[in-house]
Backbone bond lengths (Angstrom), bond angles and torsions (degrees), N, CA, C in turn:
res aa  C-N    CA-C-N  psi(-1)  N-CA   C-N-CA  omega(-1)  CA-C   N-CA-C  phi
1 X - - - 1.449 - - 1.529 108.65 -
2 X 1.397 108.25 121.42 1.404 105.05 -166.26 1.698 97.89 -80.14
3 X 1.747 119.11 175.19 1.572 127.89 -177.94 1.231 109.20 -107.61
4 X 1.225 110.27 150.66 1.946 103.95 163.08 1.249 102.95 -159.23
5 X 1.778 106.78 128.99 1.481 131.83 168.84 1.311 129.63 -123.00
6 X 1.290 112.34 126.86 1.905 119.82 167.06 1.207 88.06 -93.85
7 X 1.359 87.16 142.38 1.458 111.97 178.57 1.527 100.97 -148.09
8 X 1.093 126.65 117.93 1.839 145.16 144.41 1.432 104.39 -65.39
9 X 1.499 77.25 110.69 1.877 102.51 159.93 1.391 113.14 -63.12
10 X 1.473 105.44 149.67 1.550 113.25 159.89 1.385 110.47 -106.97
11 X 1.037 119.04 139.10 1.775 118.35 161.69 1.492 112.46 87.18
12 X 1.450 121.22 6.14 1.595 121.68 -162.66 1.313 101.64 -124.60
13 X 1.456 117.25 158.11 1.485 117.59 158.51 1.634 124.75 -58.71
14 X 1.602 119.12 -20.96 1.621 118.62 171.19 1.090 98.58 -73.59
15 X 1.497 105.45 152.35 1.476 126.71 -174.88 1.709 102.60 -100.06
16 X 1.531 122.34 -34.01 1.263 127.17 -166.93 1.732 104.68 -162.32
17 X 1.719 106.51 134.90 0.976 90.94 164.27 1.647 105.72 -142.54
18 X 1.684 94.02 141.57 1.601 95.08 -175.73 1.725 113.75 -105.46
19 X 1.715 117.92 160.96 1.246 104.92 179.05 1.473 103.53 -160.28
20 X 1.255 112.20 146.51 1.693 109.65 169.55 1.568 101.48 -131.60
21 X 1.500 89.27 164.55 1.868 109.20 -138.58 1.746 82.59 -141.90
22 X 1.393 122.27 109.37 1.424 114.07 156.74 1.512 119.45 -66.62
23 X 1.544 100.49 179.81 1.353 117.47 173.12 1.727 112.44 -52.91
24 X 1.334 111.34 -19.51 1.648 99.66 179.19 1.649 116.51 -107.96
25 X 1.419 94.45 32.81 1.954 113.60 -163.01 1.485 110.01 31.42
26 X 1.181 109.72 62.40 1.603 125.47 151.75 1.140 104.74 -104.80
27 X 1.489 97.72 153.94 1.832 108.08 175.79 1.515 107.66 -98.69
28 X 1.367 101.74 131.05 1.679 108.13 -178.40 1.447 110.46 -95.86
29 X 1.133 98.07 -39.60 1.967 108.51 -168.02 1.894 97.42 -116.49
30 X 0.760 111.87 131.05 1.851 106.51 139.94 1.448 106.13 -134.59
31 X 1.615 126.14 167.06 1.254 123.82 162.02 1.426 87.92 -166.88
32 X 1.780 102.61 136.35 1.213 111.51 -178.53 1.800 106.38 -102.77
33 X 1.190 138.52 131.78 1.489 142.19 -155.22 1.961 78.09 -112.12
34 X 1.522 113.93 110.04 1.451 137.53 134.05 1.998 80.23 103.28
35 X 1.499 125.11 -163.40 1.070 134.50 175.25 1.664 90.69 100.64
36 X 1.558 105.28 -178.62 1.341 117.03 156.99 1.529 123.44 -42.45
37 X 1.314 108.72 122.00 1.625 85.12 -170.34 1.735 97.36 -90.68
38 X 1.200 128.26 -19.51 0.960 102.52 174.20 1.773 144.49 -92.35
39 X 1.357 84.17 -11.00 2.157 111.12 146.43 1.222 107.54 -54.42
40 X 1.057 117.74 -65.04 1.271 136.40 -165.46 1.591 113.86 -38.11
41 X 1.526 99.20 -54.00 1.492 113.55 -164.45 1.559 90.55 -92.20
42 X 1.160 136.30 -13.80 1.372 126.05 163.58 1.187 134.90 -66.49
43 X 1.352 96.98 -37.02 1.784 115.89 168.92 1.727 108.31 -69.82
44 X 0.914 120.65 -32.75 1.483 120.35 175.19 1.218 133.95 -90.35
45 X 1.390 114.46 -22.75 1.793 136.74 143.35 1.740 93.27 -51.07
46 X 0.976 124.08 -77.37 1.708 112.47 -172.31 1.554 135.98 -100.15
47 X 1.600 98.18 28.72 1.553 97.98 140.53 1.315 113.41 -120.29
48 X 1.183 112.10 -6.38 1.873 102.96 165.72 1.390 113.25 -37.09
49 X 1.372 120.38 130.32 1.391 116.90 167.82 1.785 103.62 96.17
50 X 1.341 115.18 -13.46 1.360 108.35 -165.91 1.718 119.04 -104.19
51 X 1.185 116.09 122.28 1.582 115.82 169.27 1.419 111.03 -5.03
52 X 1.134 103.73 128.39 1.953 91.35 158.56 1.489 130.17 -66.21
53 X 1.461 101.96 -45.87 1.848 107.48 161.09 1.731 120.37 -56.71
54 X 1.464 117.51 -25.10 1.174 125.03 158.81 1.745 118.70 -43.06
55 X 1.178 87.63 -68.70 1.615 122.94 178.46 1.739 115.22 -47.20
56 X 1.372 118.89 -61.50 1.202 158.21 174.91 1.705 100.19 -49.04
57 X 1.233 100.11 -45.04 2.022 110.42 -178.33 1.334 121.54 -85.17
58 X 1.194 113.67 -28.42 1.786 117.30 170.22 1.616 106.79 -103.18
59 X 1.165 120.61 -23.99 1.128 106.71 -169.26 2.250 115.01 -91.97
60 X 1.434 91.86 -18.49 1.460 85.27 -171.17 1.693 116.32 -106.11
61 X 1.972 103.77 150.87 1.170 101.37 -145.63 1.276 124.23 121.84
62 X 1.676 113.14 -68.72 1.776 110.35 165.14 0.986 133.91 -61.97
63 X 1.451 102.90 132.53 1.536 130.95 -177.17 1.556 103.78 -67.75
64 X 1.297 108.65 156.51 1.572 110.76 133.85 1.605 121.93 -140.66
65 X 1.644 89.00 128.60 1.618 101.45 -178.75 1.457 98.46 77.06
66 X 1.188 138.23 -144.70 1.240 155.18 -166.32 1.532 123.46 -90.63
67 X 1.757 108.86 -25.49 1.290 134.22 142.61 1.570 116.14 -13.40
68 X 1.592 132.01 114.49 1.096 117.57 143.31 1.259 161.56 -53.93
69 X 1.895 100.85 -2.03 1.252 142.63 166.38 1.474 131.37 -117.10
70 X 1.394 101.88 -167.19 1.760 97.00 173.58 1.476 93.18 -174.36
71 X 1.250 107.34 165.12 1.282 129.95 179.58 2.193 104.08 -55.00
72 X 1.404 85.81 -69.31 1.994 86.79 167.00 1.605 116.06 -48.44
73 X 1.055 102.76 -35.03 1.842 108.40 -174.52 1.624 109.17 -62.05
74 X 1.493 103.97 -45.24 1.162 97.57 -167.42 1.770 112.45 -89.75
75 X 1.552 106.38 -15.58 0.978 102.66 168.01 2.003 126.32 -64.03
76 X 1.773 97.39 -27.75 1.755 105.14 159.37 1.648 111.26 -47.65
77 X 1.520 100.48 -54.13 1.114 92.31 175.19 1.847 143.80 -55.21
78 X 1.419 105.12 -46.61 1.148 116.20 146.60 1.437 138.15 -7.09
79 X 2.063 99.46 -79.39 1.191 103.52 148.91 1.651 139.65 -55.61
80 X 1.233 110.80 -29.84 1.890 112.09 -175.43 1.658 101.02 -57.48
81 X 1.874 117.68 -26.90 0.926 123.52 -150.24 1.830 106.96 -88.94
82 X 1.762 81.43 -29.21 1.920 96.43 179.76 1.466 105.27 -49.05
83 X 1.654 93.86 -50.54 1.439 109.07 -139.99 1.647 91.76 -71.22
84 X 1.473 132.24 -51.60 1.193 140.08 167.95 1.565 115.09 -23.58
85 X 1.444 103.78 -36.46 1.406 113.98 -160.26 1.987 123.98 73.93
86 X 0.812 133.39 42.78 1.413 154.00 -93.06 1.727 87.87 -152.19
């Protein structure tokens, strides 16, 4: 049974980001609603297809700019939240 979460960022230019996660916790879908669109669509061109713990390990943590977050950061977050069931 595959997962799916919206998740509202804190601290970022995206307003919402949604994602589904199959039965083998790969990500099938992401789409980030507002942010850079062209970050944006980069980050989701290359975690398509990718583990969530994959995902979850390079991506969380980074800042952007002076920001205590980032668009990838919160997307770690996102996932910790899938996986929680949350």
């Amino acid at each position: 049974m595959s997962r799916h979460i919206s998740y509202k960022p804190k601290g970022v230019c995206s307003r919402m980001i949604n994602i589904d996660v199959d039965d083998n916790n790969i990500i099938t879908n992401l789409e980030f609603v507002g942010g850079c669109d062209g970050n944006t669509h980069g980050i989701m061109a290359l975690v398509k297809g990718m583990k969530v713990d994959d995902v979850k390990s390079r991506l969380k943590g980074i800042a952007c700019g002076t920001k205590a977050t980032s668009c990838p950061d919160q997307l770690a977050i996102a996932l910790d939240k899938l996986e929680k069931g949350e």
